[in-house]
N, C-alpha and C positions, 0 to 999 in steps of 0.2 A: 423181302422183295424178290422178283425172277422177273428174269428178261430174256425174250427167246429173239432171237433174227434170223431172217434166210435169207441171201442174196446172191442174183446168177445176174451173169454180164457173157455178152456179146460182141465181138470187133470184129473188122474186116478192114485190108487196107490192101491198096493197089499199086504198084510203082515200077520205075523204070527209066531211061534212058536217053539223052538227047542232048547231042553231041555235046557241050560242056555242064551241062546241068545232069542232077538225078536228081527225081523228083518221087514225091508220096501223098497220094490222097487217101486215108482214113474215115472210119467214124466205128465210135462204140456207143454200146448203150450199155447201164449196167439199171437194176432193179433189185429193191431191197424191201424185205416186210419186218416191222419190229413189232413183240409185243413187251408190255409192261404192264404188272399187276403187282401191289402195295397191299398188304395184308397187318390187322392187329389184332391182338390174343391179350384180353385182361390176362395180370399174372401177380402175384405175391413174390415180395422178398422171403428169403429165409436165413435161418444164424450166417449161414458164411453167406451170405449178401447175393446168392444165386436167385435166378428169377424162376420162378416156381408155376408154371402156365395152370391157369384154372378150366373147370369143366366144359366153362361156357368153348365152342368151335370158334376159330381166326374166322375176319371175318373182311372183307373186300373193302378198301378206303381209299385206294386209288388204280386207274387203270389206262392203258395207253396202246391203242391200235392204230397203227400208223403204214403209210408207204413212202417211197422217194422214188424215183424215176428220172435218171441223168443220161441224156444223150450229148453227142463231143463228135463236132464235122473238123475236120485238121487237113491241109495240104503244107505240105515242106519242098523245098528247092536246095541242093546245094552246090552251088558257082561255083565249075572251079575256075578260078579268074588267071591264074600262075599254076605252072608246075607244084610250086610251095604253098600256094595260097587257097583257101578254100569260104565261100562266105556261103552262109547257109539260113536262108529266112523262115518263119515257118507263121502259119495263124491258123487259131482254134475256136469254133463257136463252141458253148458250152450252154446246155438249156437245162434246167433241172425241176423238177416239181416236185414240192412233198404235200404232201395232207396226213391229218391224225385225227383222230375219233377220241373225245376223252370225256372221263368219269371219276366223281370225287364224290364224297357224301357232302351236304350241304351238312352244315355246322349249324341252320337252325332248325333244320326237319329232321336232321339225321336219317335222311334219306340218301340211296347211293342214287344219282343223277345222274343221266348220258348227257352229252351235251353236242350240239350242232359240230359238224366236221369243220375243219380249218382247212386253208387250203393257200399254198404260198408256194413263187414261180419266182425263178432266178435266171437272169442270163447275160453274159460275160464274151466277151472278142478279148482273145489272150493272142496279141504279138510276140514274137521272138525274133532275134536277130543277132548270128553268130560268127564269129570268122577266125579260120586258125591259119597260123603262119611257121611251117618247117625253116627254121634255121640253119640254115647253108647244109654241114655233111656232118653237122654235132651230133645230129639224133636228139636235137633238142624240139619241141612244138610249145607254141604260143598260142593260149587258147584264150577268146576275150566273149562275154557274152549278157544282151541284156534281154530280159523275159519279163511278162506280165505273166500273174496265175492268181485265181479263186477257189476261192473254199463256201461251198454252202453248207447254213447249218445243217444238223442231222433234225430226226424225227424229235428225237428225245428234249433236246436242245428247245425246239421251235413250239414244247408241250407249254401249255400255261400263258400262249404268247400275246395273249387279250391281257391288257390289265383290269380292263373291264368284267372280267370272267376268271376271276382267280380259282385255283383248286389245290390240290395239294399234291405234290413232286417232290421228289430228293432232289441234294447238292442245291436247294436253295434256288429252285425255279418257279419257285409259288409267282404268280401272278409277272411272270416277265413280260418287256417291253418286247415288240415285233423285231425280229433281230435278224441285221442285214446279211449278205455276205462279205467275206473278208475277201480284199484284194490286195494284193500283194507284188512289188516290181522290185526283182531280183537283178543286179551288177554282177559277175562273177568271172574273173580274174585266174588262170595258171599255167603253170608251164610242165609238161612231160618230158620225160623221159626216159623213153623204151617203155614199160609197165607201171613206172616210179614216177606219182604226182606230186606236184607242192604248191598248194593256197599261198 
């Protein structure tokens, strides 16, 4: 098997000032190309049980040309409400699109087949909302925070995602179900001091 990827991303973000707020408006894009290509070579055993590849050429049985394309709008604010106190909100659109192009030999033509592009869209509003609290002259800080975040599949992942249209894939993704993204809403809880954290 070989798999090649390239992937370039873009961000920009603006921010600034106003009287108890600082505030951030963002967005990035990022952009990825994957290929995968599945190869098999009849071959013989030999005395020490080594695989012995025959004349016949390797020969093409599975293949995966795919893209993803994720763009992410984000603004942040952080209050400060107290000298000690700071609350900080922030929200992210997150939109992402992948598609992939796949090819398997059919098992009863033994034919290698291209088969129609796929094409799958993801899109996520990720709240956060955080607020830290300086304890008196300790040099101690309280930090409390709750966030939503998403994960979309990859290209490779989302291969075979027809059950209807099975083909052949590594790691056991022959003929997958259409597979959602993961979301995920993180609590998290600690206290600093100076450079020295503790969960």
């Amino acid at each position: 098997t070989a798999t090649k990827q390239k992937a370039t991303g873009a961000s920009l973000a603006l921010s600034g000032r106003h009287g108890a707020h600082q505030w951030q408006l963002g967005t990035s894009v990022d952009h990825a190309k994957v290929g995968y290509e599945q190869t098999e070579q009849e071959a013989v055993f030999d005395d020490t049980r080594g695989a012995v590849a025959s004349d016949e050429p390797a020969e093409l049985s599975a293949r995966v040309d795919g893209r993803s394309t994720a763009i992410g709008i984000y603004v942040t604010d952080t209050w400060q409400l107290a000298a000690a106190t700071h609350l900080t909100g922030t929200l992210r659109f997150n939109h992402a699109k992948v598609s992939n192009t796949l090819g398997s030999v059919d098992d009863d033509t033994n034919v290698f087949t291209q088969r129609d592009e796929e094409r799958f869209s993801y899109k996520s509003l990720n709240p956060a909302l955080g607020i830290t609290q300086r304890l008196g002259d300790s040099g101690v800080t309280v930090f409390a925070n709750v966030a939503r975040n998403n994960r979309v599949p990859t290209v490779i992942e989302l291969g075979c995602a027809d059950p209807e249209e099975p083909c052949r894939l590594p790691a056991g993704l022959q003929s997958d179900p259409y597979l959602k993204q993961v979301i995920a809403t993180s609590i998290e809880a600690r206290t600093a001091t100076g450079t020295a954290c503790q969960n």
